[in-house]
N, CA, C and O atoms as a DFTB+ gen file, in Angstrom:
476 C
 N C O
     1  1      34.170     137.251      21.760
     2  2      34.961     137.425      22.949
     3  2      36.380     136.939      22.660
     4  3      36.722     135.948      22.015
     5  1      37.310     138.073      23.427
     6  2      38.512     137.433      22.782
     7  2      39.289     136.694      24.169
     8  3      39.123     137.181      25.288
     9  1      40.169     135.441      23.943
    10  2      40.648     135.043      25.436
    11  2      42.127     134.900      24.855
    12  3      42.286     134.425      23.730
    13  1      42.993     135.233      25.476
    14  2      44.284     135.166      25.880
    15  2      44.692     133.768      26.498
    16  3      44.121     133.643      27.582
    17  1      45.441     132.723      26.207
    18  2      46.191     131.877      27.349
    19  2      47.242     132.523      27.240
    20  3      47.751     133.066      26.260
    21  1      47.665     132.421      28.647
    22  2      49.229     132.610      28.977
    23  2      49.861     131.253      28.762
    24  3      49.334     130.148      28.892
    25  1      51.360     131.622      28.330
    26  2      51.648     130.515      28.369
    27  2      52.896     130.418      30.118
    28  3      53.676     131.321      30.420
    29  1      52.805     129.793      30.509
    30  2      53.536     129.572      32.247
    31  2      54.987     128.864      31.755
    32  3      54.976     127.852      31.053
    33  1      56.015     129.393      32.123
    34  2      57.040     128.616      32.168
    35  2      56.827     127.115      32.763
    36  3      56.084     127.080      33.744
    37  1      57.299     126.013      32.378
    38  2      57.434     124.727      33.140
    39  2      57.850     125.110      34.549
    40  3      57.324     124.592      35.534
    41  1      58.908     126.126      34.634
    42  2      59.586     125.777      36.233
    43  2      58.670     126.095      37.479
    44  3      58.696     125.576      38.595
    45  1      57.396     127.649      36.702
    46  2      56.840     128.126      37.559
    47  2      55.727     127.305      38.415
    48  3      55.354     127.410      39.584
    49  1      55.192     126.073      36.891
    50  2      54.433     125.248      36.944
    51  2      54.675     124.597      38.127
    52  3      53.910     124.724      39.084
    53  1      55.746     123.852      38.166
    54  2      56.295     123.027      38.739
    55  2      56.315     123.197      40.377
    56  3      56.039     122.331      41.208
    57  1      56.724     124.576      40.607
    58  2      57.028     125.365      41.943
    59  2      55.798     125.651      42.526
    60  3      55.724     125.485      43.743
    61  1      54.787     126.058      41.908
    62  2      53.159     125.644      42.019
    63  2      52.855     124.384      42.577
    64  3      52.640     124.228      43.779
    65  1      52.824     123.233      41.506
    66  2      52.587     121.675      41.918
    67  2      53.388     121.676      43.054
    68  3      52.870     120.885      43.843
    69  1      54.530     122.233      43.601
    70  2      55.416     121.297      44.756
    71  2      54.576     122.097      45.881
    72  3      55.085     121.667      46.916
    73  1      53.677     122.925      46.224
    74  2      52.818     123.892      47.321
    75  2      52.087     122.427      48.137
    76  3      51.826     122.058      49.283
    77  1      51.955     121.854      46.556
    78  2      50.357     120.677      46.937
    79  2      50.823     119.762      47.369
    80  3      50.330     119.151      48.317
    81  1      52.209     119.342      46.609
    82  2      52.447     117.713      46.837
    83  2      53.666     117.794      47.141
    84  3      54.312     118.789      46.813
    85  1      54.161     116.880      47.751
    86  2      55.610     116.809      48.943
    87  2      56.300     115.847      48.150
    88  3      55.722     115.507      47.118
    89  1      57.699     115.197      48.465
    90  2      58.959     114.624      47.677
    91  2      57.801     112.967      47.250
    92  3      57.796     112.282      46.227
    93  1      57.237     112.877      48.121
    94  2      56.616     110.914      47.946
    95  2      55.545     111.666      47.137
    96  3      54.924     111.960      48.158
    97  1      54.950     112.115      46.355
    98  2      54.307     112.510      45.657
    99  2      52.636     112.535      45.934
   100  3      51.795     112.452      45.039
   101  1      52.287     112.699      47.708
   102  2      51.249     112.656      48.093
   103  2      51.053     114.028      48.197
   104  3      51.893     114.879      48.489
   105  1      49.375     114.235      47.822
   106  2      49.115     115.855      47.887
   107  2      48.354     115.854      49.043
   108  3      47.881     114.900      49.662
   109  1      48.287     117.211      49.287
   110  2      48.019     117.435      51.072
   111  2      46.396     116.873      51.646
   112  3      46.126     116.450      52.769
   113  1      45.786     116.983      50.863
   114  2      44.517     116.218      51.485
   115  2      44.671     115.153      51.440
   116  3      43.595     114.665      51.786
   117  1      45.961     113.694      51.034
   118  2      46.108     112.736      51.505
   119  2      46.832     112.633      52.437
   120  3      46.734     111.803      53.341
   121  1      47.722     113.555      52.303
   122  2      48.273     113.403      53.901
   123  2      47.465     113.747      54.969
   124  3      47.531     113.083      56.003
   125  1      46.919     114.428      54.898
   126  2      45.894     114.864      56.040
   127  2      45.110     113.725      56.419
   128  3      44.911     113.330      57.568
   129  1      44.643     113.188      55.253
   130  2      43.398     111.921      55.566
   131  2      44.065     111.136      56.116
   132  3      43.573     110.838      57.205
   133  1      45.786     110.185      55.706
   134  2      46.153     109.455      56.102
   135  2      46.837     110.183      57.830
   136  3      47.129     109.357      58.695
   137  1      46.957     111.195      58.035
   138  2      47.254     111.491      59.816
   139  2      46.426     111.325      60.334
   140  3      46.696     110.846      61.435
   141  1      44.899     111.523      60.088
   142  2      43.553     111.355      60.675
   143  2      43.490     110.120      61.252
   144  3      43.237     109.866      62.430
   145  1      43.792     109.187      60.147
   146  2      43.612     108.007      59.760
   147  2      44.372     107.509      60.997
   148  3      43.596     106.997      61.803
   149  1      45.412     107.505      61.316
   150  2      47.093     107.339      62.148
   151  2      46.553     107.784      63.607
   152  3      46.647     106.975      64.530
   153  1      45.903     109.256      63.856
   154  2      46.257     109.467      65.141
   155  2      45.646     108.685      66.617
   156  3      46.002     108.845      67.784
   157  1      45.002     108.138      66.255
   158  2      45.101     106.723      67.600
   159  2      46.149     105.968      67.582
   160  3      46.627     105.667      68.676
   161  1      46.734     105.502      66.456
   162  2      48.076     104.592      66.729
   163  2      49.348     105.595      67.220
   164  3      50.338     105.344      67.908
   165  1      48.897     106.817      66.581
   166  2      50.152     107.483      66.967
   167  2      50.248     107.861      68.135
   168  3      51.266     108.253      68.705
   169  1      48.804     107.724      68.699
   170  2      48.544     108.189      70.339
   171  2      49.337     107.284      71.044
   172  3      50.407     107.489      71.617
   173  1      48.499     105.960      70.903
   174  2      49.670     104.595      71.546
   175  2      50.660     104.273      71.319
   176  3      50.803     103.145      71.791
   177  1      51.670     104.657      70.755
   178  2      52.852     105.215      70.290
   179  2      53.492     105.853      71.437
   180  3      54.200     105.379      72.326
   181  1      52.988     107.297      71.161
   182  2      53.413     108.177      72.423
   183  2      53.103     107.973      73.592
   184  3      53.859     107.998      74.563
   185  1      52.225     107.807      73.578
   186  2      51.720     107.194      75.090
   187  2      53.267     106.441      76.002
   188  3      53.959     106.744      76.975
   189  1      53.219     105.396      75.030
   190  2      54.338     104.203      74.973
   191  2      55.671     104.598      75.120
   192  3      56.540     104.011      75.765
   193  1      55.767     105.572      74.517
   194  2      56.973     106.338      74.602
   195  2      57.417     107.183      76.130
   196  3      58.448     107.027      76.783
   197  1      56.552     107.868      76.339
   198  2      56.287     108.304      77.881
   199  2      55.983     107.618      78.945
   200  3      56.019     108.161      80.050
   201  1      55.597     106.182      78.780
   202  2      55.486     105.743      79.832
   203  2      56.841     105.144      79.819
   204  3      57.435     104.989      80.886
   205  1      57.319     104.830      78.806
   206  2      58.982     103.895      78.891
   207  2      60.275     105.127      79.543
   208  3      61.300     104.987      80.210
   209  1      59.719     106.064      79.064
   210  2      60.707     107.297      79.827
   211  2      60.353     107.452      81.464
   212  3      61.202     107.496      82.355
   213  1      59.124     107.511      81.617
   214  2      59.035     107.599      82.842
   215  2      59.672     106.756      84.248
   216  3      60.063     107.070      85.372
   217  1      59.498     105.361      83.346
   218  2      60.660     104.202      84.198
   219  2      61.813     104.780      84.340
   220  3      61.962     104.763      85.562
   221  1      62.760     105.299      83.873
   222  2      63.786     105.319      83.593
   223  2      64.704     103.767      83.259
   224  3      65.775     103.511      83.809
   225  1      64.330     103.271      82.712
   226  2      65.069     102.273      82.256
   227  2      65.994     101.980      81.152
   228  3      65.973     103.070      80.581
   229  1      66.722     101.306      80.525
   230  2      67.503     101.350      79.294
   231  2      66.721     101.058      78.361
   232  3      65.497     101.063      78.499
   233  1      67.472     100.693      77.021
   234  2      66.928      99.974      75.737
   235  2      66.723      98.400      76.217
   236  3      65.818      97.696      75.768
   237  1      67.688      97.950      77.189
   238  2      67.536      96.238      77.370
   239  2      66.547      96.033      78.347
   240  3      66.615      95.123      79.173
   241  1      65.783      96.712      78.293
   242  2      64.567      96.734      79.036
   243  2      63.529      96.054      78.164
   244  3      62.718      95.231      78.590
   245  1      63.650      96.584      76.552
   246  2      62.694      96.500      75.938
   247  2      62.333      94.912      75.646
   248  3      61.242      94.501      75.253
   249  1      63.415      94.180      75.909
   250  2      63.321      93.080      75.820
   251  2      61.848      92.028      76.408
   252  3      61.504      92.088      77.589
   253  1      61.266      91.309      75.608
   254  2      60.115      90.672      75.967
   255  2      60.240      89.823      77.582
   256  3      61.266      89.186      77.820
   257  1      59.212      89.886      78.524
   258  2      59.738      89.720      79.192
   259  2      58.805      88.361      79.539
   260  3      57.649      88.445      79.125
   261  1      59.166      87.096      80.260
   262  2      58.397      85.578      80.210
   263  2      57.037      85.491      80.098
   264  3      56.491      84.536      79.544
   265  1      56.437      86.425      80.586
   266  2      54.916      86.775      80.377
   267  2      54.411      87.198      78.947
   268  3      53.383      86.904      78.338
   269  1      55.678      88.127      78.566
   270  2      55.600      88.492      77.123
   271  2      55.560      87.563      75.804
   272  3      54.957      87.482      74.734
   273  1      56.815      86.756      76.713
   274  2      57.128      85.737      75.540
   275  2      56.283      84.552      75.062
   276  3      56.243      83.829      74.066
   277  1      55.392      84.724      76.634
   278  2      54.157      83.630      76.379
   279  2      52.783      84.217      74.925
   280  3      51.802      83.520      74.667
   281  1      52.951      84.979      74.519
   282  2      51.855      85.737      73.503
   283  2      52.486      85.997      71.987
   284  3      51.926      86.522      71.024
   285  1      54.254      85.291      72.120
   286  2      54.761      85.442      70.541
   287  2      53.402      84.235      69.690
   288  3      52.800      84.418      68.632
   289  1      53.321      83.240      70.514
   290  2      53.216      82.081      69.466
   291  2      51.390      82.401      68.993
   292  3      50.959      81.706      68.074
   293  1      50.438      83.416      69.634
   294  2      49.319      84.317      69.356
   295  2      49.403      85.140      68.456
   296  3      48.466      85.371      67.692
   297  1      50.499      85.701      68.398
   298  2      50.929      87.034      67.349
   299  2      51.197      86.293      66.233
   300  3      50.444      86.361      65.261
   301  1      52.194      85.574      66.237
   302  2      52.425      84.890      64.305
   303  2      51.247      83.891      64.057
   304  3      51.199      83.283      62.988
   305  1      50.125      83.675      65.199
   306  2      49.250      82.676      64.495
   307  2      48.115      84.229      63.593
   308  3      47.883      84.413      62.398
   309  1      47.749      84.903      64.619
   310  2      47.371      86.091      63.603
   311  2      47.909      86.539      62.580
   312  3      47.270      87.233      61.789
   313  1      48.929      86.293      62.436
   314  2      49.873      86.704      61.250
   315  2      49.402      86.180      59.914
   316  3      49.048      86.738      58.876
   317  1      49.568      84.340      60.461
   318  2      49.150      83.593      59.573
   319  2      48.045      83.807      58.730
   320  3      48.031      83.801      57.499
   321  1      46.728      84.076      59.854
   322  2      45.458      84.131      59.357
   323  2      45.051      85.551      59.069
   324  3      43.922      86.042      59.097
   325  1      46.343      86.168      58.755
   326  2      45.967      87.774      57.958
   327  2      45.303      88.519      58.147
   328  3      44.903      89.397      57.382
   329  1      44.965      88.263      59.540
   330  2      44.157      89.807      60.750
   331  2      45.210      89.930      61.771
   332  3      44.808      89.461      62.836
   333  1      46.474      90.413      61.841
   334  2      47.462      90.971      62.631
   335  2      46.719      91.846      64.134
   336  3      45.796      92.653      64.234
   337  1      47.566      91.266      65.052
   338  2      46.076      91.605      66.293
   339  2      47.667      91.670      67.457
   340  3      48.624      90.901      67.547
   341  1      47.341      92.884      68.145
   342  2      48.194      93.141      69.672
   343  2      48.171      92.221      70.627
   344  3      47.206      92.083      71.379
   345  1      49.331      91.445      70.684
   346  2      49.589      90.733      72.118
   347  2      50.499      91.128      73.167
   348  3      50.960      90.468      74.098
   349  1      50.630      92.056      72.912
   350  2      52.412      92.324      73.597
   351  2      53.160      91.605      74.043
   352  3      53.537      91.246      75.159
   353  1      53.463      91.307      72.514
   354  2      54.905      89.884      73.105
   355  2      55.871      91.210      72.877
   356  3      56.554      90.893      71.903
   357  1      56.176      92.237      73.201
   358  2      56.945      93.230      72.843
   359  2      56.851      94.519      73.892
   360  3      55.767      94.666      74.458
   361  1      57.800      95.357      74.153
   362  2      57.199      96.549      74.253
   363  2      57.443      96.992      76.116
   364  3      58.182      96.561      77.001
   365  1      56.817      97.617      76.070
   366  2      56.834      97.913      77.879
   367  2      55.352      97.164      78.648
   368  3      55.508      96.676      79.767
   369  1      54.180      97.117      78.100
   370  2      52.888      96.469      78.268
   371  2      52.648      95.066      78.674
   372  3      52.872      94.257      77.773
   373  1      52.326      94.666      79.585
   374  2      51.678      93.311      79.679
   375  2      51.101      92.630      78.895
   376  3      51.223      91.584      78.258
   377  1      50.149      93.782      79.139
   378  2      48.335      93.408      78.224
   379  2      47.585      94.431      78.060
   380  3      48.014      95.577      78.204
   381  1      46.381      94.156      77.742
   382  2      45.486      95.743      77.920
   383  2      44.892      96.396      78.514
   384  3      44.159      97.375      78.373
   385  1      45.393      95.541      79.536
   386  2      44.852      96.202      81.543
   387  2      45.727      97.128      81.756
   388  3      45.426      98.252      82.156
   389  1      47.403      96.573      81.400
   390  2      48.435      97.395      81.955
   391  2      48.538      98.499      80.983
   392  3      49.001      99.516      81.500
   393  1      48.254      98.606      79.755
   394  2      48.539      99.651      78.650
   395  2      47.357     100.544      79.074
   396  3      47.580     101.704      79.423
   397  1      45.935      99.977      79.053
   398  2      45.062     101.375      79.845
   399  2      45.015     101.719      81.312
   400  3      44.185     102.531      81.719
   401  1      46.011     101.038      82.251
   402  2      45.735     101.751      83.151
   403  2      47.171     102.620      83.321
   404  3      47.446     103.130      84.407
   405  1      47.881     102.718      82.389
   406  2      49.119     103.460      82.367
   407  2      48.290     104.999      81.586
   408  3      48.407     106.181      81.909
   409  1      47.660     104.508      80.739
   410  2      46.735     105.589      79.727
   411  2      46.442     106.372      80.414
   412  3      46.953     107.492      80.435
   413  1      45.264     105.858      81.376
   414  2      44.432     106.957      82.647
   415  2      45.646     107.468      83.840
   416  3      45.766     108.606      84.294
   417  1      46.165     106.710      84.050
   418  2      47.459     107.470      84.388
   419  2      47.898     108.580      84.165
   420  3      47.821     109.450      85.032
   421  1      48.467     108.818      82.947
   422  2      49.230     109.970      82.013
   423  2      48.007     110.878      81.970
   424  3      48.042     111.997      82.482
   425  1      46.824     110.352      81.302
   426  2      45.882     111.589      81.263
   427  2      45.584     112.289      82.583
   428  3      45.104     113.422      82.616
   429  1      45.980     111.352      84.015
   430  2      45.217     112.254      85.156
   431  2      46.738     113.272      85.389
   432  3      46.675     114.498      85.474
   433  1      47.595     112.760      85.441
   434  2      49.255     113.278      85.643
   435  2      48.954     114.625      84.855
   436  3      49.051     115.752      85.339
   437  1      48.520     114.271      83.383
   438  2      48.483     115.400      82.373
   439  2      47.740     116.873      83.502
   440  3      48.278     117.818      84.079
   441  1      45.901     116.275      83.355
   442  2      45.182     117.246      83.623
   443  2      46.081     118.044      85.018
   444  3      46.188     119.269      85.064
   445  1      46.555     117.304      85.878
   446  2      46.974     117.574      86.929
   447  2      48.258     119.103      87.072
   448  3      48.228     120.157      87.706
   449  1      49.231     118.487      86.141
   450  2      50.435     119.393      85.510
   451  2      49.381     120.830      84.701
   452  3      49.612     122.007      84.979
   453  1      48.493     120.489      83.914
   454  2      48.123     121.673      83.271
   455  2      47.061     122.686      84.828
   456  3      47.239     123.892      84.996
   457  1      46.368     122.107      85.455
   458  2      45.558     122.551      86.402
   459  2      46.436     123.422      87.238
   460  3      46.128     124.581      87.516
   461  1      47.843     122.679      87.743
   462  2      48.886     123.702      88.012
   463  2      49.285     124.792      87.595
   464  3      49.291     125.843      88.235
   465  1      49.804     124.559      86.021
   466  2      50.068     125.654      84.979
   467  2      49.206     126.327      84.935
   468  3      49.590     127.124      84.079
   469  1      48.095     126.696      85.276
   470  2      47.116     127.622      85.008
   471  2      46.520     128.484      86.168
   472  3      45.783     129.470      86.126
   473  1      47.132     127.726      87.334
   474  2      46.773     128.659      88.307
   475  2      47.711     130.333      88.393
   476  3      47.406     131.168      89.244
């Protein structure tokens, strides 16, 4: 049997490899795994993001506010002991009463806006 290799220019090679893998040199089934990985934080993220728009308030809003500031000295003790853990000494949130009941919020607002759109 007879076999042929081709031989491929480097550049074509190259223009090939860049399909798979992006400038940080991750190929697409790690990016994928690592968004998988992400999309709950990225949820509370956005979430966070929409509920801070919805106030209409400024950036000096974001500022911790005395309730907040009571949960810095919780956050750097987790720090310390190298399990990093949510207090909201930060942010628009209290705690995790006020962050999920802003959650069920947005989701009923959501269903509500789309139930419209569809009539």
């Amino acid at each position: 049997m007879n076999t042929t290799i081709l031989k491929i220019p480097e550049e074509i090679v190259e223009y090939i490899i860049s399909f798979t893998c992006d400038r940080r040199g991750y190929n697409m089934a790690h990016y994928n795994q690592r968004k998988r990985l992400d999309k709950d934080r990225m949820y509370r993220i956005i979430t966070e993001i929409k509920h801070f728009d919805s106030l209409g308030y400024s950036i000096s809003w974001l500022k911790p506010s005395f309730e907040q500031q009571l949960n810095y000295s919780l956050f750097i003790k987790s720090l310390k002991l190298g399990k990093a853990r949510i207090f909201y000494h930060t942010g628009c949130y209290n705690g995790d009463w006020h962050e999920d009941a802003e959650k069920k919020l947005m989701e009923r607002q959501e269903r509500r806006l789309r139930a419209i759109l569809n009539r």
